[in-house]
C-alpha positions in Angstrom: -21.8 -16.9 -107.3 -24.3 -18.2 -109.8 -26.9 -16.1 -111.5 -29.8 -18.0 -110.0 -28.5 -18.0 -106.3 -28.2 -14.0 -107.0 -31.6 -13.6 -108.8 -33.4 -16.0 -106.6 -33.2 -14.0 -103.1 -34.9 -11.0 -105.0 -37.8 -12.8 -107.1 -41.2 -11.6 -106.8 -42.9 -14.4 -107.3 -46.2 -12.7 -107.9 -45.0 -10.5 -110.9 -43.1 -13.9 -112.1 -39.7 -11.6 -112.8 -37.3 -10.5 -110.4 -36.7 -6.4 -108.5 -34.8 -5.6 -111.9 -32.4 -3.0 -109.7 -29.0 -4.7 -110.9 -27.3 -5.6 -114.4 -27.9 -9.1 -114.1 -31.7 -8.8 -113.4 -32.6 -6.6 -116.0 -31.1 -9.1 -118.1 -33.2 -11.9 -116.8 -36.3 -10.0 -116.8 -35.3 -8.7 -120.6 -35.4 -12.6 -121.5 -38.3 -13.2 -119.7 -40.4 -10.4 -121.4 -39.1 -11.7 -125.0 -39.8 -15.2 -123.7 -43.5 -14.7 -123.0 -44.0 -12.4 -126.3 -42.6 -15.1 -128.5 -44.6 -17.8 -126.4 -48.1 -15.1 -127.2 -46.5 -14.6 -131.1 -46.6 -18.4 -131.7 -49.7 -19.1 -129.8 -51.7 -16.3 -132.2 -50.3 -17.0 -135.5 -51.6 -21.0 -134.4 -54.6 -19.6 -133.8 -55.3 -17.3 -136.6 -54.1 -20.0 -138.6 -57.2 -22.1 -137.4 -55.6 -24.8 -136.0 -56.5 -26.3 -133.2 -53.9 -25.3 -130.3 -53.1 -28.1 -127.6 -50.1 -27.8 -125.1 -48.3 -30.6 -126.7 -48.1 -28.4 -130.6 -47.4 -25.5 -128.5 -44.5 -26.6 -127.2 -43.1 -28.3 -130.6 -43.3 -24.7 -132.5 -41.9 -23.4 -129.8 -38.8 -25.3 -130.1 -39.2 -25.5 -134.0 -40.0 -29.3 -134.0 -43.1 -29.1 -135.7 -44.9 -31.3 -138.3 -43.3 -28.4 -141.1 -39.6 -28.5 -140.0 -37.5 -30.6 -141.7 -33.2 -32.1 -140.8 -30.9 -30.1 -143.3 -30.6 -33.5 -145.4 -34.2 -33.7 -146.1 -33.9 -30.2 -147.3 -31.2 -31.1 -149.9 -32.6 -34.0 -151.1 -35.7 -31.8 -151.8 -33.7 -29.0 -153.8 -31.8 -31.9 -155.8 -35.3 -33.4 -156.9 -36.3 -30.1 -158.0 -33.2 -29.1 -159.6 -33.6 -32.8 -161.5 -36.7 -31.8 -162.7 -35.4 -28.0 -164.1 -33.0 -29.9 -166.0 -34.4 -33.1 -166.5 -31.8 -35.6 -165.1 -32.6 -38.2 -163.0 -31.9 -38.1 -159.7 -29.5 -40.8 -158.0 -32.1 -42.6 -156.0 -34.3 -42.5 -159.2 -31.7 -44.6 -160.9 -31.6 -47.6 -158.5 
């Protein structure tokens, strides 16, 4: 039996989390308490931050796609310019 089918006949829907009596909903209630503290941890530091906080920028720092993140190739491009500067050597796409 699936963990929802189990958790679902014993949610309380006004508490949003479910009776918390067995292993398995502790656990889901454990996720859902860490869930809505990092959801409260982002939403602060975008607000203490002073910037302006809409659903949509929210969501993206949530999931770490916001305007700051970068792909792993971006990142290593970055540290080989830098390096190229330290040394002073031109960089293979300053070449071209």
């Amino acid at each position: 039996m699936h963990l929802w089918i189990k958790v679902h006949y014993r949610w309380l829907p006004k508490e949003g989390r479910t009776v918390g009596r067995t292993k398995e909903e502790k656990e889901v209630n454990t996720y859902l308490d860490n869930l809505r503290g990092l959801i409260f941890a982002k939403y602060n530091e975008m607000f203490l931050a002073g910037e302006q906080v809409t659903a949509r920028k929210h969501k993206c720092r949530l999931i770490s796609k916001d305007e700051k993140s970068m792909t792993l190739l971006e990142l290593f491009d970055d540290y080989i310019k830098d390096y190229a500067k330290l040394v002073g050597h031109a960089t293979p796409s300053q070449q071209r």
